[in-house]
C-alpha positions as YAML, in Angstrom:
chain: A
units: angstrom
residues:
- id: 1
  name: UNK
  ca: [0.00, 0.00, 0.00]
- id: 2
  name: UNK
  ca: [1.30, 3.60, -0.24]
- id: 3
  name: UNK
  ca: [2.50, 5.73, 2.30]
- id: 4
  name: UNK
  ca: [0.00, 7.15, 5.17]
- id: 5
  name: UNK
  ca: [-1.27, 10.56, 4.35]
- id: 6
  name: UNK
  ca: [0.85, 11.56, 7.02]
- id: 7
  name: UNK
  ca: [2.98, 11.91, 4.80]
- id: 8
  name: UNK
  ca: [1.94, 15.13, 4.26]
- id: 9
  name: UNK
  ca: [3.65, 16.32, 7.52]
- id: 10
  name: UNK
  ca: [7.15, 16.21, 5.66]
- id: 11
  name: UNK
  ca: [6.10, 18.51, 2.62]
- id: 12
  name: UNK
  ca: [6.57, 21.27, 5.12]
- id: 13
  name: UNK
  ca: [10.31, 20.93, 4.35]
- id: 14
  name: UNK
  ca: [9.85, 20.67, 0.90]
- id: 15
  name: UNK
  ca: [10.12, 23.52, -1.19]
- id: 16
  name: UNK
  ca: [10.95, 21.80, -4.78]
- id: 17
  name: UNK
  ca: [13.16, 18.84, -4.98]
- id: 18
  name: UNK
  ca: [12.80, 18.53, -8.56]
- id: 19
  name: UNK
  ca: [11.30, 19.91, -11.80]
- id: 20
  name: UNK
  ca: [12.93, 17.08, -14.15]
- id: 21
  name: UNK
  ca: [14.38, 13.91, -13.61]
- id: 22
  name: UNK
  ca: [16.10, 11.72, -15.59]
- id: 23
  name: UNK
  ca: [14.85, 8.37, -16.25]
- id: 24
  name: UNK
  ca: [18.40, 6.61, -15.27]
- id: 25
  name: UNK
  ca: [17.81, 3.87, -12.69]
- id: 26
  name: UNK
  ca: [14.13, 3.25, -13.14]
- id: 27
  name: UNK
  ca: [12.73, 0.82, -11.76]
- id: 28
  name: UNK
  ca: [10.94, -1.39, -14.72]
- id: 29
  name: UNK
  ca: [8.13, -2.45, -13.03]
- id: 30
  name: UNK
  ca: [5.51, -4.88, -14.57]
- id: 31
  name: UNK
  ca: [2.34, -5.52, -13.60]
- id: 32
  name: UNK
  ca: [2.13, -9.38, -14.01]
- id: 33
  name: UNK
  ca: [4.44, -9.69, -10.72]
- id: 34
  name: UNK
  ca: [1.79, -8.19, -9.03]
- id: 35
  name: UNK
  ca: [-1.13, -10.41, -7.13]
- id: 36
  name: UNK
  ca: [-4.74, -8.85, -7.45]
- id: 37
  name: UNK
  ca: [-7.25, -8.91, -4.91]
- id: 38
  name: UNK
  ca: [-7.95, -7.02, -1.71]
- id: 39
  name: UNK
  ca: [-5.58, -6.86, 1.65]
- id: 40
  name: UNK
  ca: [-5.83, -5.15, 4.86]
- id: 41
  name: UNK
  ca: [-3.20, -3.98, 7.12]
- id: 42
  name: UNK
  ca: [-3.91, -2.42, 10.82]
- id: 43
  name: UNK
  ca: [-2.48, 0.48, 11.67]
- id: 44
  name: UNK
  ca: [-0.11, 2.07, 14.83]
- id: 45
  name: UNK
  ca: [1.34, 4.71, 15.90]
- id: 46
  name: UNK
  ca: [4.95, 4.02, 17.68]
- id: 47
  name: UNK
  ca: [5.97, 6.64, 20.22]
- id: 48
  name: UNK
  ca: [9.13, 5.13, 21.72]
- id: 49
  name: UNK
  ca: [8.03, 2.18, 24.02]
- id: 50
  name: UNK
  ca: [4.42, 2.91, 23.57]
- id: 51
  name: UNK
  ca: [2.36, 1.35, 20.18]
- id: 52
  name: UNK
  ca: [-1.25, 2.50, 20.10]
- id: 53
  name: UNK
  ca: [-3.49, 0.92, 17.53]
- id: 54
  name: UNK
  ca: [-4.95, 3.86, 15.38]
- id: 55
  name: UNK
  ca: [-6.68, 2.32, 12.36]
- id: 56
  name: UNK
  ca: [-6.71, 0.24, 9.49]
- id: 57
  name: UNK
  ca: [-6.20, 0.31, 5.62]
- id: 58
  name: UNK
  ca: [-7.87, -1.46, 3.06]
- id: 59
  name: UNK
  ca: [-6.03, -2.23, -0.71]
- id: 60
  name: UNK
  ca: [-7.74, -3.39, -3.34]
- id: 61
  name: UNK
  ca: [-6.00, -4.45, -6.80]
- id: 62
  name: UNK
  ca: [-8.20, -6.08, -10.15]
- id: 63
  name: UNK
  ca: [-7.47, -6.05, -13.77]
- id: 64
  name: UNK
  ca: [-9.75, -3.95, -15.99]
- id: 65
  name: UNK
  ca: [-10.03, -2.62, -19.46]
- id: 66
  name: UNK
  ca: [-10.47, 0.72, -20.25]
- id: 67
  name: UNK
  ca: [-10.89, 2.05, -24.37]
- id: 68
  name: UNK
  ca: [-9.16, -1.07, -24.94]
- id: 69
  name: UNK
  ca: [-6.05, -0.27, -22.93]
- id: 70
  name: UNK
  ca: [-5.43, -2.83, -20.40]
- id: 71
  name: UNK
  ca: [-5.13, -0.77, -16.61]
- id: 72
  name: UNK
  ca: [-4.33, -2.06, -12.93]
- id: 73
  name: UNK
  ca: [-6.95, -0.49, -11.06]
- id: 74
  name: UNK
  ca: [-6.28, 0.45, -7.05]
- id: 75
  name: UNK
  ca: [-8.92, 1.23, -5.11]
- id: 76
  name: UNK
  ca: [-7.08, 2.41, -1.41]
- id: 77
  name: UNK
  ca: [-9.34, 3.32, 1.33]
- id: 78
  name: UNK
  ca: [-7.45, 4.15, 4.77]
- id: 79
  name: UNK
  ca: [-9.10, 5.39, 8.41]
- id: 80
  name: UNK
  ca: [-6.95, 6.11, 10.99]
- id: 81
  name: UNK
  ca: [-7.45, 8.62, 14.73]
- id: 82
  name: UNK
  ca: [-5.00, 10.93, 13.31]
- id: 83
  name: UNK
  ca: [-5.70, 11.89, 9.66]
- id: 84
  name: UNK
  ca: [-9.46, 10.91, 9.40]
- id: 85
  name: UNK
  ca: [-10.61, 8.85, 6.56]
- id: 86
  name: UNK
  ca: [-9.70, 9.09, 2.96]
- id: 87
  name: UNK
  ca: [-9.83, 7.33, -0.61]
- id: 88
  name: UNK
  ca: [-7.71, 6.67, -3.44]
- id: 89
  name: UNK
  ca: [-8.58, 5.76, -6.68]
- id: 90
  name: UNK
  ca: [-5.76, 5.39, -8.79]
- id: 91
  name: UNK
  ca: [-5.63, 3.72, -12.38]
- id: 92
  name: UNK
  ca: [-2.06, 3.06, -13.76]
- id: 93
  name: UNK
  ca: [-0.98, 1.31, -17.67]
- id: 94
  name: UNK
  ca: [-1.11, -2.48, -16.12]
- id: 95
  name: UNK
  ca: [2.28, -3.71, -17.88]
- id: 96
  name: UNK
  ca: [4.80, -0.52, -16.85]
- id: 97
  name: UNK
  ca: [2.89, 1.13, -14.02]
- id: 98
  name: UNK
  ca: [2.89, 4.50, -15.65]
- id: 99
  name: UNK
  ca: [-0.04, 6.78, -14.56]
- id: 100
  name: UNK
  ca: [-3.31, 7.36, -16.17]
- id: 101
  name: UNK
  ca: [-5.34, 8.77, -13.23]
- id: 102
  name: UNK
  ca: [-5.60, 9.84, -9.88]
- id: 103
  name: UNK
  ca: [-8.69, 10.43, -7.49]
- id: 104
  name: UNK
  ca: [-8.10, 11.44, -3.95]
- id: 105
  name: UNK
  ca: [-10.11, 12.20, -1.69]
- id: 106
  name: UNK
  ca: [-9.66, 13.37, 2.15]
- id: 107
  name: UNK
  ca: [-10.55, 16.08, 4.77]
- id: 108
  name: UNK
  ca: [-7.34, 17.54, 3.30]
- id: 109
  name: UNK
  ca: [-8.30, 17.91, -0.14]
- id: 110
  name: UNK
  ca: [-9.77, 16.33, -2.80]
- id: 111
  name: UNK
  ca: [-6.94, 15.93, -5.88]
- id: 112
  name: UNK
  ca: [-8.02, 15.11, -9.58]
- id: 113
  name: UNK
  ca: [-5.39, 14.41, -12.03]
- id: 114
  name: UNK
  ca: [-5.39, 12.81, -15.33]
- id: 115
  name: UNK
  ca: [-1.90, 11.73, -17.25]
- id: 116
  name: UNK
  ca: [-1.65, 12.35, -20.62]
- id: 117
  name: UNK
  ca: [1.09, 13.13, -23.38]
- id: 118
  name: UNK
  ca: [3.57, 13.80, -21.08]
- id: 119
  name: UNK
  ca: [1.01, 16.55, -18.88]
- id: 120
  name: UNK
  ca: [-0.01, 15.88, -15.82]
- id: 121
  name: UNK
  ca: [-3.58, 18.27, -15.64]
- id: 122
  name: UNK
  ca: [-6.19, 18.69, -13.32]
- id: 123
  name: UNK
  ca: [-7.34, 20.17, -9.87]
- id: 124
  name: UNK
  ca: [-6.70, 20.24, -6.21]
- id: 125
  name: UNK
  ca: [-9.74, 21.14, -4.12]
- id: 126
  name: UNK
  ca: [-9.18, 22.48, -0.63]
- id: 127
  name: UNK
  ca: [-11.34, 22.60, 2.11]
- id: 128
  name: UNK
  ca: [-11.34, 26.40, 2.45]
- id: 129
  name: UNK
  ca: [-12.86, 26.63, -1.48]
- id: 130
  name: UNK
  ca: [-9.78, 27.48, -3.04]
- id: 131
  name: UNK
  ca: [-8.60, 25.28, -6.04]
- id: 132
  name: UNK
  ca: [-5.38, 24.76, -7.36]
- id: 133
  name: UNK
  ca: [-5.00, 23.67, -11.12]
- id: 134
  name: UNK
  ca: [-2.56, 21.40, -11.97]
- id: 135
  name: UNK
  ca: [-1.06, 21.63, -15.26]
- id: 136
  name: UNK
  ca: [2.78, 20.29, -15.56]
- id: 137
  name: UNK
  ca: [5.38, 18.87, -17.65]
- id: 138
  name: UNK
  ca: [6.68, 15.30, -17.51]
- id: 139
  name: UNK
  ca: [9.89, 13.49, -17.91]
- id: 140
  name: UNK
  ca: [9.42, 10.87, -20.16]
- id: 141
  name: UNK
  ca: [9.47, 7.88, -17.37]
- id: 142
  name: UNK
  ca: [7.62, 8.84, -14.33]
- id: 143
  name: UNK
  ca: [5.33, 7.20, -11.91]
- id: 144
  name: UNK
  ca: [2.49, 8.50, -9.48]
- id: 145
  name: UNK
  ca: [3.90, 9.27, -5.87]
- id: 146
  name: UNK
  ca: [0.41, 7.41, -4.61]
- id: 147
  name: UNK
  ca: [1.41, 4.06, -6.35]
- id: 148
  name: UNK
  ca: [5.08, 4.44, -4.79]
- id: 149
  name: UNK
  ca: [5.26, 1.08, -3.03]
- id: 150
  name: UNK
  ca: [3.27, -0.76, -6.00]
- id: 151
  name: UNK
  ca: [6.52, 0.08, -8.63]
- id: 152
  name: UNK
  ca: [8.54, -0.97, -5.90]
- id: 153
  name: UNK
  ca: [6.38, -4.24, -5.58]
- id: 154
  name: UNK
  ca: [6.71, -4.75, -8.97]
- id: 155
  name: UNK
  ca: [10.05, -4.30, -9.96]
- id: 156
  name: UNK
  ca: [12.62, -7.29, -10.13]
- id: 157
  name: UNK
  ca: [13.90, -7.10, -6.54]
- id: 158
  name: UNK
  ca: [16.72, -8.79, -5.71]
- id: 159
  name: UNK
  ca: [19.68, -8.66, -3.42]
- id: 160
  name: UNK
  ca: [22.00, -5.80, -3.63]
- id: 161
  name: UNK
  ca: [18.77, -4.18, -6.03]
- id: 162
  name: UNK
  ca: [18.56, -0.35, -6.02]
- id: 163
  name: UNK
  ca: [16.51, 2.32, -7.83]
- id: 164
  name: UNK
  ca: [15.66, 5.49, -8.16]
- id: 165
  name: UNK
  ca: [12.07, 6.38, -9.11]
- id: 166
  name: UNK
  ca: [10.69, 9.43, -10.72]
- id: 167
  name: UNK
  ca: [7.70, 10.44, -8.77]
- id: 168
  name: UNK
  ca: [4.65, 12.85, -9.40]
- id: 169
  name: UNK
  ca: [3.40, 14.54, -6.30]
- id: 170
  name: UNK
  ca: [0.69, 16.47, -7.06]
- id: 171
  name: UNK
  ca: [0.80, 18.35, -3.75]
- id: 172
  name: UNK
  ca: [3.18, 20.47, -4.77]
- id: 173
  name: UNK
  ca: [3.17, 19.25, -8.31]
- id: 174
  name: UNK
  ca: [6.53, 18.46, -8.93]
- id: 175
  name: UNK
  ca: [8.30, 15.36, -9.66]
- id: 176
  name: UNK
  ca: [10.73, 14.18, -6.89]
- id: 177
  name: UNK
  ca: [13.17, 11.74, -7.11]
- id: 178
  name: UNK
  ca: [12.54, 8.69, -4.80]
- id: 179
  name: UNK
  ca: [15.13, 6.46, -3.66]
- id: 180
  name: UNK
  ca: [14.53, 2.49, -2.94]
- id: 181
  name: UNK
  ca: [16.88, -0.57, -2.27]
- id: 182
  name: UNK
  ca: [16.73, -3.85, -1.17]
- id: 183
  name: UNK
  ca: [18.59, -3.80, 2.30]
- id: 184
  name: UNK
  ca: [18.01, -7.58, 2.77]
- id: 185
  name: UNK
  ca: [15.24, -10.65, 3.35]
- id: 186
  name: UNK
  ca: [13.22, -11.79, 6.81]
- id: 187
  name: UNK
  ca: [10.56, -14.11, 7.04]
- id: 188
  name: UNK
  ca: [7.22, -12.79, 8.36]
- id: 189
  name: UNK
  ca: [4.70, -15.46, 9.22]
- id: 190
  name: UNK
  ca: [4.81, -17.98, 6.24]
- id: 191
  name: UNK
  ca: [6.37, -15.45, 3.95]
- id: 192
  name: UNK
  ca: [9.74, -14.65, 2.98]
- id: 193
  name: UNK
  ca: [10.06, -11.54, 2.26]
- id: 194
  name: UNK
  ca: [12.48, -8.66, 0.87]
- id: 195
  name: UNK
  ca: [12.56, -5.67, 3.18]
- id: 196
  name: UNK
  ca: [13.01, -2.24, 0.84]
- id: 197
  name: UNK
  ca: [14.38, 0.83, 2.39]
- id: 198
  name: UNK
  ca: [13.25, 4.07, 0.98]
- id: 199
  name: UNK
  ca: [12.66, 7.61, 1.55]
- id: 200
  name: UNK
  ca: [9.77, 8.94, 0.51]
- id: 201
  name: UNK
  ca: [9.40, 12.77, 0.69]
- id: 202
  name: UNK
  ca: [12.07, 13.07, 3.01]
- id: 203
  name: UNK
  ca: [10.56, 9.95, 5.20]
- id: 204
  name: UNK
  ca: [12.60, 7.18, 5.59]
- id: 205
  name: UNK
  ca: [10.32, 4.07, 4.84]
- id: 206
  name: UNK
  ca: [10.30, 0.10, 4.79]
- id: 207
  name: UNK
  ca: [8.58, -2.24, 3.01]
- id: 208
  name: UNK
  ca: [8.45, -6.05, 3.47]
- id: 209
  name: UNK
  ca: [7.65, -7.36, 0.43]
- id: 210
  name: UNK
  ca: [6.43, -11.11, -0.03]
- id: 211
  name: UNK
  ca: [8.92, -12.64, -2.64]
- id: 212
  name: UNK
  ca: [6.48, -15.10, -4.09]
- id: 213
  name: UNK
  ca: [3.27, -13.19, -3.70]
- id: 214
  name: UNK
  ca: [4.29, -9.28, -4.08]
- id: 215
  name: UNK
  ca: [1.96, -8.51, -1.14]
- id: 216
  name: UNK
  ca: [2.59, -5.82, 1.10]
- id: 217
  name: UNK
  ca: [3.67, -7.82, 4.93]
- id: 218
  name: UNK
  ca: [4.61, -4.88, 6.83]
- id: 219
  name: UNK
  ca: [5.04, -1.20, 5.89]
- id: 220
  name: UNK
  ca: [7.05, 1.60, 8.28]
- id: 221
  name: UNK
  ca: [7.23, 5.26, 8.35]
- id: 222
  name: UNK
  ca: [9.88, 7.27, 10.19]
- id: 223
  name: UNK
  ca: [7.73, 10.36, 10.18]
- id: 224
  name: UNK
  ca: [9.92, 12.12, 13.24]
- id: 225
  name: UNK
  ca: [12.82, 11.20, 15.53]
- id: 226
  name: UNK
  ca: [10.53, 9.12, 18.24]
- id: 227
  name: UNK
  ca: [7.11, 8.51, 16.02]
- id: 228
  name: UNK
  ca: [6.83, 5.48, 13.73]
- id: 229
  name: UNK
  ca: [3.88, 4.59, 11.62]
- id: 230
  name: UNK
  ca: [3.77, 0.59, 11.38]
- id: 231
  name: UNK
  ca: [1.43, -1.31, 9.18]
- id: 232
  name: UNK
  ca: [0.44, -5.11, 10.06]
- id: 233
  name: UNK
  ca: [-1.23, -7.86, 9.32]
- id: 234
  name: UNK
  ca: [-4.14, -9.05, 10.85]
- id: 235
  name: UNK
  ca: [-2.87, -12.26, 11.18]
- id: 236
  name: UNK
  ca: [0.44, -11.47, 12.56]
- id: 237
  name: UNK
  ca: [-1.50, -8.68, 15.06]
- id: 238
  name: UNK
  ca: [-3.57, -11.92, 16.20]
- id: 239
  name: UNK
  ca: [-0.11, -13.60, 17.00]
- id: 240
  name: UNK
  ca: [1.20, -11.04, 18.89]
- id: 241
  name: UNK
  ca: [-2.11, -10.84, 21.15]
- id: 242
  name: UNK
  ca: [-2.44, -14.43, 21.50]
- id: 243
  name: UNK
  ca: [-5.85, -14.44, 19.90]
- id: 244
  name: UNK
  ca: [-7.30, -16.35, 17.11]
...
């Protein structure tokens, strides 16, 4: 799944990162690594010793056509104490990952975006009734910031692997260059899994991804010195309670 939209705490310390990036490094992603369906992971928030369950997020992946063109469709719904509920609809080219469009929708803002001939173009709807338009130039390789950890998921990890992928954040509407590599493998529940170290925004985050599967076992964010956001299983929550 993508990053928490706490996320938005670090564009504070962004002003612009980027404007262009080149294409070198990127991450050749393809779809068909990728296992469709829905997942959930439970969220919570790590203050030193103390871990306070704050929510839940719920990923859902199919295969669909769309004017012919074959598209992975995401449908990312996340509810959590801290940043309220929000939803993500995000529809990316199925074989390379490269955006097509972008629905978001939170008590932040709601963002619409469409990708097309290089342009990113749409709106960003604030709560205060101010819009922003989005109309920008694109490298010719880039991926959406919001499907971050699915190009990472579907790239050909391996040991050693490293990347760097060209990002659209439509926040500030710029594209950022996001680093990734695999920093090694550890088995969570039945699943061996890579663990990906990345930052994200200025965020350092992890992913454990399931080798076999692709899925998503365990996501964190560094957000501050002190605060972690972790992302779980169900099942391995269960085994840490002792419940069934």
């Amino acid at each position: 799944m993508r990053p928490s939209r706490l996320a938005v705490l670090a564009l504070s310390l962004l002003t612009i990162l980027a404007t262009t990036v080149v294409a070198q490094g990127a991450p050749q992603p393809e779809g068909a690594r990728l296992t469709l369906g829905s997942d959930t992971l439970v969220a919570f928030l790590v203050r030193g010793s103390d871990t306070t369950q704050i929510g839940r997020v719920v990923d859902e992946l199919s295969e669909r056509s769309m004017n012919g063109r074959r598209v992975l469709h995401r449908i990312y719904r996340s509810d959590n104490q801290l940043s309220g509920p929000s939803l993500d609809t995000l529809i990316d080219e199925f074989e390379a990952l490269r955006p097509i469009s972008q629905r978001s929708r939170s008590g932040r803002a709601i963002e619409l975006v469409e990708f097309t001939d290089r342009r990113a173009s749409g709106v960003v709807l604030q709560p205060t009734g101010d819009s922003l338009l989005v109309d920008v130039g694109l490298p010719q390789t880039v991926f959406s910031s919001s499907s971050f950890d699915l190009v990472l998921r579907a790239a050909p990890l391996a040991d050693g692997w490293t990347t760097t992928v060209p990002s659209f954040v439509t926040s500030t509407r710029v594209v950022v260059p996001m680093h990734a590599r695999v920093a090694g493998t550890e088995r969570i529940g039945a699943d061996e899994c890579w663990r990906v170290e990345a930052e994200y925004m200025g965020m350092s985050v992890a992913f454990w991804v399931a080798q076999q599967s692709r899925k998503l076992c365990r996501q964190e964010m560094r957000v501050q010195a002190g605060i972690t956001l972790l992302y779980r299983r169900p099942s391995e929550v269960r085994a840490l309670l002792g419940t069934t």
